[in-house]
ZAMARGU-4260 file (C-alpha; in steps of 0.2 Angstrom, whole numbers, plus 5000, padded with zeros to 4 digits):
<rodrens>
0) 5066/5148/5067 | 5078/5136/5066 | 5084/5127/5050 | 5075/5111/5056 | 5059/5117/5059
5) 5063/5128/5044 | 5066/5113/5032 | 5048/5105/5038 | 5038/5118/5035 | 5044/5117/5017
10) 5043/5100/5016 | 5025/5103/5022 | 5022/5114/5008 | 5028/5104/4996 | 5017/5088/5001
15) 5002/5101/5002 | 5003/5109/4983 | 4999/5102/4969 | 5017/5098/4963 | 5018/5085/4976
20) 5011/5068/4964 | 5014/5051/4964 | 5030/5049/4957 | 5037/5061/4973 | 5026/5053/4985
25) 5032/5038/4980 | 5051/5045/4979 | 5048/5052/4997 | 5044/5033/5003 | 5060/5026/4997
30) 5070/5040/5002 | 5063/5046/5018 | 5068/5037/5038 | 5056/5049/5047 | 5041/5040/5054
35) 5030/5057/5052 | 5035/5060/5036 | 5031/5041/5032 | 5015/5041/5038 | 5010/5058/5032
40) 5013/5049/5014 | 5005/5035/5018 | 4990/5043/5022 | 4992/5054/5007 | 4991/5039/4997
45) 4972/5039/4997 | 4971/5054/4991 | 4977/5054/4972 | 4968/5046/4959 | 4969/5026/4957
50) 4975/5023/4941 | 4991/5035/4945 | 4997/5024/4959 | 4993/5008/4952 | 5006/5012/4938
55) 5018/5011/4952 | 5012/4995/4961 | 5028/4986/4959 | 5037/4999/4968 | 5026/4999/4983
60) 5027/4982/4983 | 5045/4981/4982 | 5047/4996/4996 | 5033/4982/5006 | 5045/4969/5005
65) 5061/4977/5008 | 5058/4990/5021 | 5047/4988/5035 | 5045/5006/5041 | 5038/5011/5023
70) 5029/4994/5025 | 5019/4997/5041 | 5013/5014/5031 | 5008/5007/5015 | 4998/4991/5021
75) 4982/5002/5025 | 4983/5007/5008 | 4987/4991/5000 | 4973/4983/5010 | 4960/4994/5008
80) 4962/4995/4988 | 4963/4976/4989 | 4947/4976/4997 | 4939/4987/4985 | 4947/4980/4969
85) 4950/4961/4965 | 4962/4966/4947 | 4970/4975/4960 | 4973/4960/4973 | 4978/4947/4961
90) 4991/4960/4955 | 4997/4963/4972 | 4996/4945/4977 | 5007/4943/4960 | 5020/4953/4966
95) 5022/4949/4982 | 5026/4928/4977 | 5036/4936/4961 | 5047/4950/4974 | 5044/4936/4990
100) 5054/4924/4982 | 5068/4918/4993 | 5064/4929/5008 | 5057/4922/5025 | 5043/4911/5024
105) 5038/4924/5039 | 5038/4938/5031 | 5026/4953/5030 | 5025/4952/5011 | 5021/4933/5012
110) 5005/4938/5025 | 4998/4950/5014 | 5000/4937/4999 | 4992/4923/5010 | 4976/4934/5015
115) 4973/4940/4999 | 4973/4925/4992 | 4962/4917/5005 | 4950/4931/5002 | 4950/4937/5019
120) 4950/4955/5009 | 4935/4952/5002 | 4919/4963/5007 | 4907/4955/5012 | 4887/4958/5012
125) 4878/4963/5028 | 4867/4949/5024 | 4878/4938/5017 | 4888/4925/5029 | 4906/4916/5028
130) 4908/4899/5027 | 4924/4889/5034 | 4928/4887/5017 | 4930/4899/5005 | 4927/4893/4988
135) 4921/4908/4977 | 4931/4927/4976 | 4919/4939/4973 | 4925/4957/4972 | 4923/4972/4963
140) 4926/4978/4949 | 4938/4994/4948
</rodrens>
């Protein structure tokens, strides 16, 4: 085996036990430039408890704004917590204008800010229907 395929397999097991938390998933994000290992994070992500990775919120938002390839993993996350959690989306939405400020107009950060706050995120009840104009955000609670 080969010190390549020997250094993955380690890796592996060190995402798969119970060593591998937020703090080093998080860590693996900003570190990392393998798209597999990226993704395999990502994915990851959904898997640990809420309250642990909201404590690092600002650094995923950060890493969202300043590095697109750990961006394109953690939006799936970011939007699916968004959708379930509206304390969740107004801290994100915080972030993003707080971090966003004096990047492009154009930027990924600035998109997720602008559908979250125009409640694009927002579940929405088989039964219930969407105006053109959204005037009330009704979310969960977390």
């Amino acid at each position: 085996m080969d010190s390549g395929k020997r250094k993955q397999s380690w890796l592996l097991r060190l995402f798969e036990s119970k060593l591998f938390d937020p703090a080093l998933a998080i860590n693996y994000l900003f570190i990392t430039k393998e798209p597999g290992i990226l993704e395999y994070i990502g994915n990851r992500l959904f898997s640990f408890p809420k309250e642990e990775i909201d404590f690092y919120l600002p650094q995923l938002v950060n890493m969202y704004i300043t590095m697109h390839p750990v961006a394109e993993v953690l939006h799936p996350y970011l939007v699916a917590r968004c959708r379930e959690c509206v304390d969740f989306s107004l801290k994100c939405a915080w972030l993003l204008e707080a971090y966003s400020h004096g990047h492009k107009k154009k930027s990924q950060g600035s998109r997720l800010r602008t559908l979250i706050i125009s409640g694009d995120l927002v579940p929405v009840a088989k039964e219930e229907k969407r105006t053109a104009w959204k005037t009330s955000f009704r979310g969960h609670k977390c």
